[in-house]
N, C-alpha and C positions, 0 to 999 in steps of 0.2 A: 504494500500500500504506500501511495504516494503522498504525502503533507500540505497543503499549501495554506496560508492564512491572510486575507482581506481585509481589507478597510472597505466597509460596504457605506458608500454614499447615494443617497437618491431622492426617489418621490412619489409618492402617491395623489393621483387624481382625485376629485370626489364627482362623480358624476356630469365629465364629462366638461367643468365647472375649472374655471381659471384658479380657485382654491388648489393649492399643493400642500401637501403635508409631508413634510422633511422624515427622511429616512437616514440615520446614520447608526451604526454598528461596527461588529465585526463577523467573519464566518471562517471559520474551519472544514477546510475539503479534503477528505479522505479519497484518495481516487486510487483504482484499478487500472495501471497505465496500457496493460493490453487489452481491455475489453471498451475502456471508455466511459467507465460507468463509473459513477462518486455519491457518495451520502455528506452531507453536512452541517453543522451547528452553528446554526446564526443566533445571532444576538442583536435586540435590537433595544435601543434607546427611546426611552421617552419622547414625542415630538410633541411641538406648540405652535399651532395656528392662530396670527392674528387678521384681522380684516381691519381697514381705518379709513376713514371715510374724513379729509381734510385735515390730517395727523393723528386724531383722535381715535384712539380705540373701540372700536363698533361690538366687534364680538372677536373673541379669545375661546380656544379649546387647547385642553391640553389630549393625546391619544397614548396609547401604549398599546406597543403590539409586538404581539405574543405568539411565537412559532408552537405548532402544538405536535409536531414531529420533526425529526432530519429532514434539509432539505434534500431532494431524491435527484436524479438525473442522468443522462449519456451525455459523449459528443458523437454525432455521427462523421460518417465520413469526409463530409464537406467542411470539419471543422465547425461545427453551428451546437453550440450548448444548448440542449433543453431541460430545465432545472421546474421544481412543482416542489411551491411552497403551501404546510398549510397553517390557516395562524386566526386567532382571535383577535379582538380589537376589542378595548375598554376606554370606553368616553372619559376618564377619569376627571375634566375639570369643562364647564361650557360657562362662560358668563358673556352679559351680551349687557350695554353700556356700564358697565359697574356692575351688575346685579348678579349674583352666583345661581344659575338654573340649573346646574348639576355638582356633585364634587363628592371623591367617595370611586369604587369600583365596582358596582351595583349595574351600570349601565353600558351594558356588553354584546357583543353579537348573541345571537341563539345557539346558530350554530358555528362552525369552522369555517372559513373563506381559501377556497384553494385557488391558488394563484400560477397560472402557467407561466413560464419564462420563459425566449429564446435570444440568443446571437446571432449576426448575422454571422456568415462562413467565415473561416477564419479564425474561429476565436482559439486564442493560444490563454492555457493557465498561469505559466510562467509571467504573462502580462497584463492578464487580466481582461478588463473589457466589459460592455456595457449588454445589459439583458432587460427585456421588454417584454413584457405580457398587457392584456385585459383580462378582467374579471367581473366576478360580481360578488357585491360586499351584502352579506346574510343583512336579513331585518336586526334592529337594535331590543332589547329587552331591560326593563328594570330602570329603565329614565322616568319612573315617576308620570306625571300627569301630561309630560312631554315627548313618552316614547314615538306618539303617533306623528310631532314634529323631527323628529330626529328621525327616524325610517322616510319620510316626505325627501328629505333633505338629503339623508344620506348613503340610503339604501339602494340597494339592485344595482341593474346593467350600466355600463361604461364607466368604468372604472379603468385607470392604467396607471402599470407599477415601469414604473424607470429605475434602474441601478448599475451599478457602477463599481466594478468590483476591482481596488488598489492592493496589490500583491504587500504585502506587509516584508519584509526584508529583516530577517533578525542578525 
């Protein structure tokens, strides 16, 4: 088994929507250099979205996302990484001009959100390189009297994950 370790940078979509939610971590790839095939452990960091409307702070969320297996994947032949993440997401902080509408780990996906990734050709591990999927992010649960806002907002189809994966060098 082969080693390699990441500085995972990136982003997440929310529907489709100019909103990006920052992605940064690290991941551990175990890989199988004859066959192509790697398991791996990401790790991801807390992210904080703000929106501001004339410098002023409009609404703030904090997210945290949560791999709930190794990330799985091949390279095929053409050199194209296909990697399948799958991960929870907890609203942990939403406040919208000042006022705290959520805060606490109560308000969470239902279920698991799996996330397809690919490279274009070419992609070398020794260098790393940038991987793209859509998805679709599960309905939110346990947001209180505002779940039925928070799924409006941020649930379902077009969702896209951008990263960016920096070879860590020890």
């Amino acid at each position: 088994m082969h080693e390699i370790k990441y500085e995972v940078r990136g982003f997440l979509t929310v529907r489709r929507d100019s909103l990006r939610v920052p992605l940064s971590g690290s991941l551990a790839v175990h890989m199988d250099l004859d066959s192509g095939q790697f398991a791996g452990d990401l790790v991801l960091r807390p992210a904080t979205t703000v929106r501001k409307l004339l410098g002023v702070s409009l609404v703030s969320s904090t997210v945290h996302i949560s791999p709930e297996a190794p990330v799985s994947g091949r390279v095929d032949q053409d050199g194209r990484m296909f990697a399948t993440v799958t991960v929870d997401a907890v609203l942990a902080a939403a406040h919208v001009g000042g006022l705290t509408l959520i805060s606490g780990d109560t308000c969470r996906t239902a279920t698991h959100a799996i996330v397809p990734l690919q490279s274009k050709p070419g992609f070398d591990f020794d260098r790393g390189g940038r991987l793209v999927g859509r998805y679709q992010r599960p309905p939110f649960t346990g947001c209180g009297r505002i779940t039925p806002l928070v799924n409006l907002l941020i649930s379902g189809p077009g969702n896209a994950a951008v990263i960016d994966l920096i070879p860590v060098r020890s």
